[in-house]
C-alpha positions in Angstrom: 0.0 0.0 0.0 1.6 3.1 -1.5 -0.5 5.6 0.7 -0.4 4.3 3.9 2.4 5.6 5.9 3.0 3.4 8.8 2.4 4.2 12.6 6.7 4.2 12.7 6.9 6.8 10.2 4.7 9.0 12.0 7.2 8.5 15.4 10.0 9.2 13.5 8.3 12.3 11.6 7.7 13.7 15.3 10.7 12.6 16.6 12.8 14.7 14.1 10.3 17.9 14.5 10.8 18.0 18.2 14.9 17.8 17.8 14.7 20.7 15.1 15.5 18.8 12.1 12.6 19.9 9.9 11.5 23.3 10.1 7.2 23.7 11.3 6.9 25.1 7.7 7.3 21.3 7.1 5.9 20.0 9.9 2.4 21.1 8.7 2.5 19.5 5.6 3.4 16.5 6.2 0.2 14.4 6.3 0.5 11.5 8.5 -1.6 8.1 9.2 -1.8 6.4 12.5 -3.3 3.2 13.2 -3.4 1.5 16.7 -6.1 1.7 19.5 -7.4 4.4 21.4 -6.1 4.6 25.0 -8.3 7.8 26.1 -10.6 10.5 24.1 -11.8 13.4 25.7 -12.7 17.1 25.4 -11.7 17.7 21.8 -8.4 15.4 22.0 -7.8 11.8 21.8 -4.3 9.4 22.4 -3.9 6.5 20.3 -1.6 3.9 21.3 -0.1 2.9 17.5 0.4 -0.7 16.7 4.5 0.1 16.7 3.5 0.6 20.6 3.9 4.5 20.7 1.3 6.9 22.2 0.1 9.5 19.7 -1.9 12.5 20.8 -4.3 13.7 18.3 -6.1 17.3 18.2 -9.9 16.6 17.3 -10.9 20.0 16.6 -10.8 19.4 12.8 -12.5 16.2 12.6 -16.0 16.0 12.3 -17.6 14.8 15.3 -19.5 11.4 13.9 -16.5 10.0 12.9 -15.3 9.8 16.5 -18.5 10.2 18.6 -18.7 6.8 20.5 -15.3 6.0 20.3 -14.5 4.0 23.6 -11.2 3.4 25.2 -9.5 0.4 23.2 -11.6 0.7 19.9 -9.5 0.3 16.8 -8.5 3.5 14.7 -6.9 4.7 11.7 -6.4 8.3 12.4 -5.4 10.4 9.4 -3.8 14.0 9.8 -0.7 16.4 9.8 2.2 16.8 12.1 1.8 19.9 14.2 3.5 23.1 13.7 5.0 22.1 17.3 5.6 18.4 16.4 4.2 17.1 19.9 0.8 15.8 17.7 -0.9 14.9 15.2 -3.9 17.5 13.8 -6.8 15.0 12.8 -8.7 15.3 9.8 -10.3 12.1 9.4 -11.1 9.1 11.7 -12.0 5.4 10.4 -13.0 3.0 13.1 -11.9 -0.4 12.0 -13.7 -3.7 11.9 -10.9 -5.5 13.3 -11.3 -7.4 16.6 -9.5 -5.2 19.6 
């Protein structure tokens, strides 16, 4: 799968944004996808725990609210987005739940 950028791409993308490799110009572009379970959701904000094992925190705000509405604490996600300009998370635009079992 061409598109799909994997859940360790994503760590590493963040991982050089907070040492200062890439500048936040960069940062904002770079669309990311994250797939792995959802460890808490709350108050516009969500943390996914990606199937490389890493936490992701993801900023709601620009998703639209039935894709993540009932989302429960381990559910199964594939969280698209974009790096943001600070590199500590991902800025969600789209949220699939998936079919597989948790």
């Amino acid at each position: 799968m061409r598109h799909k950028i994997s859940a360790g791409f994503v760590v590493f993308a963040l991982g050089l944004v907070l040492a200062g490799a890439v500048s936040p110009a960069v940062a904002e572009e770079q669309v990311v996808r994250v797939d792995g379970l959802v460890q808490w959701i709350g108050g516009g904000q969500m943390i996914v725990q990606a199937d490389t094992g890493a936490s992701v925190g993801v900023d709601l705000t620009s998703v639209p609210q039935d894709e993540y509405a009932g989302l429960g604490v381990r559910d199964r996600v594939a969280v698209i987005g974009m790096v943001s300009p600070d590199g500590r998370r991902v800025i969600g635009t789209s949220i699939a739940r998936s079919a597989r079992a948790r």
